[in-house]
C-alpha positions in Angstrom: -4.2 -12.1 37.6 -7.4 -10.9 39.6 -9.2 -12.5 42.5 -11.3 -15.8 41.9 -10.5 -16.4 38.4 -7.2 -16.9 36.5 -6.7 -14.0 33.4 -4.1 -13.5 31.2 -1.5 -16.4 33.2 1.7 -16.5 30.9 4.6 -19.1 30.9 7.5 -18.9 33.3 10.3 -18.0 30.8 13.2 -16.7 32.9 14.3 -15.2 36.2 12.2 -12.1 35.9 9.0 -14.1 35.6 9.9 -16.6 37.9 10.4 -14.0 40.7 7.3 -12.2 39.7 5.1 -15.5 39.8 6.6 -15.8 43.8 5.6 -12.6 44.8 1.9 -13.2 43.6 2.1 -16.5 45.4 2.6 -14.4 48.3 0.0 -11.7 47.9 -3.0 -14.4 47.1 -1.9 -16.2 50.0 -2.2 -13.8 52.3 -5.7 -12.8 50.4 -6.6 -16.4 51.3 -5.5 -16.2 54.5 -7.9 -13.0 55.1 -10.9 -15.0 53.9 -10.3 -15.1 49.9 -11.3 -18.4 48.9 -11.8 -17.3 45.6 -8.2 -17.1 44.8 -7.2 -20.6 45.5 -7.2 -21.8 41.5 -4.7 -18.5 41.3 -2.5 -20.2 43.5 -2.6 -23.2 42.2 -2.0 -22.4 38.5 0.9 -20.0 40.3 2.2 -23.0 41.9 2.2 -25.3 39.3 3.7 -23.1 36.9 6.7 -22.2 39.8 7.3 -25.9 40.3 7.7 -26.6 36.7 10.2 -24.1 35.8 12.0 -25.1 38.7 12.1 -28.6 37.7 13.6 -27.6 34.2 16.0 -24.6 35.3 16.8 -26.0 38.8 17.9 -30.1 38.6 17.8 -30.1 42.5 15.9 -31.9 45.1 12.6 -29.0 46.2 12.1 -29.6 49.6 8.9 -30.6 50.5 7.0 -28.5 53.4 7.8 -31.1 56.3 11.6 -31.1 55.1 11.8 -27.2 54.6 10.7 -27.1 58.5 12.9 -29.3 59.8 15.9 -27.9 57.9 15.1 -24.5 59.1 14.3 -26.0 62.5 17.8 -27.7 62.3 19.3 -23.9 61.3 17.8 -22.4 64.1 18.0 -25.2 67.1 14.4 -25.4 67.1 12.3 -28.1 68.8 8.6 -29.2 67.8 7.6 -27.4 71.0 9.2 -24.7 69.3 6.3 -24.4 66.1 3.5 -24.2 68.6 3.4 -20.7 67.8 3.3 -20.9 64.2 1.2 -24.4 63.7 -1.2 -24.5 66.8 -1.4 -27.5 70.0 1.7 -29.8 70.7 -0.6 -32.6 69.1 -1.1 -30.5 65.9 2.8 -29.8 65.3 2.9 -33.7 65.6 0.4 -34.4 63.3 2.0 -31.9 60.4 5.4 -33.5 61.4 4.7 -36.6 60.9 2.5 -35.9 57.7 -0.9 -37.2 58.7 -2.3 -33.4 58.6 -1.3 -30.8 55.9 -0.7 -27.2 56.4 -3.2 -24.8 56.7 -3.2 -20.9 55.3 -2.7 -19.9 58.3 -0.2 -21.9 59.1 1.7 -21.2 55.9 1.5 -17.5 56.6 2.4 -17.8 60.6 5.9 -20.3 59.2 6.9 -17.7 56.5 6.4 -14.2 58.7 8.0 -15.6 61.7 10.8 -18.5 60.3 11.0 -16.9 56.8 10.4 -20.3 55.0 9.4 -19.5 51.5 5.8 -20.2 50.8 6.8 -22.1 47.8 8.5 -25.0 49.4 5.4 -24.9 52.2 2.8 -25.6 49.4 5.1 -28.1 48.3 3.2 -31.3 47.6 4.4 -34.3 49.7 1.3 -36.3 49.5 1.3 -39.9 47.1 0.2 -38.9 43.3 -1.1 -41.8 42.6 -3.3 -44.7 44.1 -0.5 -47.3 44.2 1.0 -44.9 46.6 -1.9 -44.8 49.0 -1.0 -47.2 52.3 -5.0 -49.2 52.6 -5.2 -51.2 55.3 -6.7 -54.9 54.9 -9.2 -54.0 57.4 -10.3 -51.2 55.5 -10.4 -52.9 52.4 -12.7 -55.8 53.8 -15.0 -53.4 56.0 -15.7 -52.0 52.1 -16.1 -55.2 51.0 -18.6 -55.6 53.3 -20.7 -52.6 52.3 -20.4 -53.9 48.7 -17.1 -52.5 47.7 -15.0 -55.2 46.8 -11.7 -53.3 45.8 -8.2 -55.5 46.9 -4.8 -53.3 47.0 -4.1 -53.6 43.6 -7.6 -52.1 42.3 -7.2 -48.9 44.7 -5.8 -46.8 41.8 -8.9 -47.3 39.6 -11.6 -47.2 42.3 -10.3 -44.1 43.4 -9.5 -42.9 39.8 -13.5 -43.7 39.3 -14.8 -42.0 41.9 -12.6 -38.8 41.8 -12.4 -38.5 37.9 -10.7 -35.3 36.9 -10.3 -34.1 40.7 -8.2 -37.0 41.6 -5.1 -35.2 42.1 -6.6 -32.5 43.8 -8.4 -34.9 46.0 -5.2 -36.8 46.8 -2.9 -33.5 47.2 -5.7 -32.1 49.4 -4.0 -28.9 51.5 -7.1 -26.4 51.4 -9.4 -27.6 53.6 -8.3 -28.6 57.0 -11.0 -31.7 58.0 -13.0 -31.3 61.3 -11.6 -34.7 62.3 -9.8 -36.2 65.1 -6.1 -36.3 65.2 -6.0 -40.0 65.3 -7.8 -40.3 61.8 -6.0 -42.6 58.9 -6.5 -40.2 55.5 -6.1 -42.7 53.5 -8.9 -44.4 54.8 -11.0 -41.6 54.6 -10.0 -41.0 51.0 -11.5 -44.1 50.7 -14.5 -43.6 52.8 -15.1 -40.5 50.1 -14.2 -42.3 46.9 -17.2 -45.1 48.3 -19.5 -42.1 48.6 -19.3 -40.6 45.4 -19.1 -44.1 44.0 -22.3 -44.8 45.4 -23.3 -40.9 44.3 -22.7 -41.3 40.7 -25.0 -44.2 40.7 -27.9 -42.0 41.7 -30.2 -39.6 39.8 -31.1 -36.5 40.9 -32.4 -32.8 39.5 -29.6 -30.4 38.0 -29.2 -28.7 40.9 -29.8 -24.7 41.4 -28.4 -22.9 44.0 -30.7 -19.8 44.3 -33.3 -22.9 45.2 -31.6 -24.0 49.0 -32.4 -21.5 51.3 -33.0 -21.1 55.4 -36.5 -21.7 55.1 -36.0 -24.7 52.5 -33.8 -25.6 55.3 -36.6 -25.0 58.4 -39.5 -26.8 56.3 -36.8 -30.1 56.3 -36.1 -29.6 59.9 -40.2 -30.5 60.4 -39.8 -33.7 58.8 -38.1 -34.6 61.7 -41.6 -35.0 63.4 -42.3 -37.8 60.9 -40.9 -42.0 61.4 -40.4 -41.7 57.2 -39.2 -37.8 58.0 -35.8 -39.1 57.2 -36.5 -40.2 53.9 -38.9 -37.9 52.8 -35.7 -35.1 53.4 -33.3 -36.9 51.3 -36.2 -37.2 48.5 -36.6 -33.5 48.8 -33.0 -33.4 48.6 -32.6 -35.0 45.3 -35.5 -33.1 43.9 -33.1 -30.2 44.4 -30.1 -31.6 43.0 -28.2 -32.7 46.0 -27.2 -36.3 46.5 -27.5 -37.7 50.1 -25.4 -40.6 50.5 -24.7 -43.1 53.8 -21.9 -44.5 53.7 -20.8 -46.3 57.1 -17.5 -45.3 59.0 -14.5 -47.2 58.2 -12.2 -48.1 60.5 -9.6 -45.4 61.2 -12.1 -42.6 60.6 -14.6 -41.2 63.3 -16.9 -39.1 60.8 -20.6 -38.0 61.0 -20.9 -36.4 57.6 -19.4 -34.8 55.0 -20.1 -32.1 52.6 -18.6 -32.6 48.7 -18.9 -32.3 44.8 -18.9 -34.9 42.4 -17.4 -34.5 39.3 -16.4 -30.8 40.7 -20.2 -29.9 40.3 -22.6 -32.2 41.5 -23.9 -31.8 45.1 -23.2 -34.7 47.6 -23.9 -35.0 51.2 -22.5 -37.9 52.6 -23.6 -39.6 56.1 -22.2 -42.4 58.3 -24.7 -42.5 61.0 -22.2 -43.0 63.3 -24.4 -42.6 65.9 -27.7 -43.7 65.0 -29.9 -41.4 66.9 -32.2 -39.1 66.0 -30.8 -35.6 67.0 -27.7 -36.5 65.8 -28.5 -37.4 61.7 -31.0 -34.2 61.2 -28.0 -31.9 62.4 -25.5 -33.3 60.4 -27.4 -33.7 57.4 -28.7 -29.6 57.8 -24.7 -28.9 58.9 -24.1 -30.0 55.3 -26.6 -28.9 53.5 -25.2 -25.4 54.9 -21.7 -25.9 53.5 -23.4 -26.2 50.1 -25.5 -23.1 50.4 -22.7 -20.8 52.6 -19.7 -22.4 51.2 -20.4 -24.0 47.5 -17.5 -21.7 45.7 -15.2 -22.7 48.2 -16.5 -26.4 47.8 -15.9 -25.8 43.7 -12.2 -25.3 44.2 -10.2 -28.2 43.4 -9.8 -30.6 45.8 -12.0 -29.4 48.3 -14.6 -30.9 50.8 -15.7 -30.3 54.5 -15.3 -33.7 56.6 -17.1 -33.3 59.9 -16.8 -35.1 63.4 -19.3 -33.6 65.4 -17.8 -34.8 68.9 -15.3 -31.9 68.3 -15.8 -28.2 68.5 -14.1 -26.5 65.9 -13.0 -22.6 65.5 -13.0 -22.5 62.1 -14.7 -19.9 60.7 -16.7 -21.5 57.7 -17.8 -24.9 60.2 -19.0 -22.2 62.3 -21.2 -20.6 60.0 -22.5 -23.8 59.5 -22.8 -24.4 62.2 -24.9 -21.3 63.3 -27.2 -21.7 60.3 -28.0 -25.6 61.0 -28.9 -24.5 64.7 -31.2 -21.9 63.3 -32.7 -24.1 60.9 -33.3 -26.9 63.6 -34.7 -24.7 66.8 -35.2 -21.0 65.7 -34.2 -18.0 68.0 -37.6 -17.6 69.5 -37.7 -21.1 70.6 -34.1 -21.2 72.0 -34.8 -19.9 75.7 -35.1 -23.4 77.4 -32.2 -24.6 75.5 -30.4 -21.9 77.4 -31.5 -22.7 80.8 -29.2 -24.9 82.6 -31.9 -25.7 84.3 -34.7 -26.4 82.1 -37.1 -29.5 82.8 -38.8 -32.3 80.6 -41.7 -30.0 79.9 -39.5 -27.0 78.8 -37.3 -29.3 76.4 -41.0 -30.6 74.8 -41.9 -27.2 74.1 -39.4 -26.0 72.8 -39.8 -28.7 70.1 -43.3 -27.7 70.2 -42.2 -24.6 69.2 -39.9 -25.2 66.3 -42.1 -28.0 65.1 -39.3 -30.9 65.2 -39.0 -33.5 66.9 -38.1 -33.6 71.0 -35.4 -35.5 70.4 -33.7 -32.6 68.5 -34.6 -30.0 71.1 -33.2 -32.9 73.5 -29.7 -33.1 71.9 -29.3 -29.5 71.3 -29.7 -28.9 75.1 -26.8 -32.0 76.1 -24.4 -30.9 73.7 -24.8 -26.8 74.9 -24.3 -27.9 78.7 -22.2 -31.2 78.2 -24.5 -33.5 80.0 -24.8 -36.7 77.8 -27.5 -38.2 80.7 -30.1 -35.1 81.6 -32.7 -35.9 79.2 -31.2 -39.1 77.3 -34.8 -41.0 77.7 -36.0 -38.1 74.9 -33.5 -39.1 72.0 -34.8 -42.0 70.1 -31.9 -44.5 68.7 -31.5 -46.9 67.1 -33.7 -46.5 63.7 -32.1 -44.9 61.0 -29.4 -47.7 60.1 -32.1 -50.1 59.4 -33.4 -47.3 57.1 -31.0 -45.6 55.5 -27.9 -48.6 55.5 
């Protein structure tokens, strides 16, 4: 077994092997948890292979990962205050509790070192396998149906089986990737929101896509399009000249999302939009914020099951959104025309030229400055709103 890329994986054929297959878990989780994406498809040919020896030499109920906590929580006369340590905020233990958010590496790692749960009933799958499992809400279903999706509960299975093709398991089973999304967001519904999105993706053409062609300065010369009313457009042409699919899909309800970065069919480039707020500042950063996962983070997006879900209203401390996040800023307002942004208290003329000086629109230059100081009202009469639905949707 090496890093990134499964070698020489034999069968699980008795106690020796099984042992030996758990203590690899182990090491190329805490590889992952170190920064190793490229061992994830390790893990989960590991895993699989664990789990189906078990099944055939051990006919007993696995615990799944919520089930191994509480039973250990129940050994130890622990409360849910008690996991803060190991899982994060009070409002995160909740959400892993009650299932609406799956466990991260970290979190894996923090549970095993410090409660001594085995890291092979915390991968544990506990999420549906199938589409008849997945709880759609009607209005979910109708808001689709308004966008053109007309999918009732009992066609969920094959819509989603459409849009996910062979990653469909991975997609429903999704534990690598930990969305930037609020706490109150339904999954399900943003499965859906993704299944509609590369729905709609597979229906477009674009360029085999390279990626030695998407660079910084690809992503600068996009950021100047910004200047232009058909900017907008002209970006997602140049987009699909490159290979990569820009999709808008709107929000459904349950989800709060501004974009999202994914493959289709495990190779095909796909940014997807909402436009949840339709104003100009807002849709160049998060369609550059995605375009970055592709460049920074497309091995990790080429793992199974993987995709980076984005609510921009929240900060995040994760290490891969920040990078995007860093590059998009870059590629939007470079460091040499950053200074005014800085100033708490820069004025209407320092806020145009410093769009003068990156070449993008003031609007952007605007933005960057209220979400940097947290004043939503300084400077609102220089975001323009209100005109990319009508283009884009």
């Amino acid at each position: 077994m090496t890093s990134g890329k499964v070698t020489a994986v034999k069968p699980i054929h008795d106690a020796k092997d099984h042992d030996a297959a758990k203590r690899a878990i182990e090491k190329l989780m805490i590889e992952m948890s170190e920064g190793n994406s490229a061992v994830a498809d390790d893990i989960e040919v590991l895993v699989a292979l664990v789990e189906a020896y078990e099944r055939r030499n051990f006919p007993v109920h696995v615990p799944s990962a919520i089930e191994a906590i509480r039973f250990r929580m129940d050994q130890l006369g622990l409360t849910q205050r008690d996991l803060v340590p190991y899982i994060g905020s009070t409002a995160r233990v909740s959400d892993v509790m009650n299932g609406s958010r799956n466990l991260s590496t970290d979190m894996m790692r923090a549970l095993h070192e410090g409660l001594g749960i085995p890291y092979e009933a915390l991968m544990k799958r506990s999420s549906p396998s199938n589409g008849d499992q997945i709880d759609v809400k009607v209005p979910v279903l109708n808001k689709l149906k308004s966008i053109g999706f007309n999918v009732d509960k009992a066609q969920v299975t094959s819509f989603l089986n459409r849009a996910f093709g062979e990653q469909i398991t991975p997609a429903l089973n999704r534990k690598t990737r930990t969305p930037r999304a609020s706490g109150k967001t339904d999954y399900s519904s943003l499965l859906m929101w993704q299944a509609a999105v590369l729905t709609k993706a597979r229906s477009m053409s674009a360029a085999s896509f390279s990626h030695d062609h998407l660079s910084e300065d690809f992503l600068r010369s996009l950021a100047k399009l910004s200047l232009r009313k058909d900017g907008p457009m002209r970006a997602i042409e140049a987009f699909r000249e490159m290979g990569i699919v820009v999709v808008a899909v709107p929000v459904l309800p349950g989800t709060f999302l501004d974009g999202a970065a994914m493959l289709l069919d495990g190779k095909i480039p796909v940014i997807g939009l909402t436009l949840r707020h339709d104003r100009v500042d807002n849709f160049w950063f998060t369609l550059i914020h995605e375009a970055c996962h592709h460049y920074l983070h497309f091995d990790v997006l080429k793992s199974p099951g993987h995709a980076f879900f984005d609510e921009f209203d929240l900060k995040s401390e994760d290490r891969q959104e920040m990078e995007a996040d860093q590059m998009a800023l870059r590629s939007l307002i470079p460091e040499e025309c950053v200074t005014s942004i800085r100033n708490p208290y820069a004025s209407t003329d320092d806020i145009k030229s410093a769009a003068r000086c990156a070449g993008v629109h003031v609007s952007i230059a605007a933005g960057r400055w209220q979400k940097r100081h947290e004043n939503y009202k300084k400077f609102s009469r220089l975001i323009r709103r209100n005109t990319l639905r009508e283009q884009l949707l």
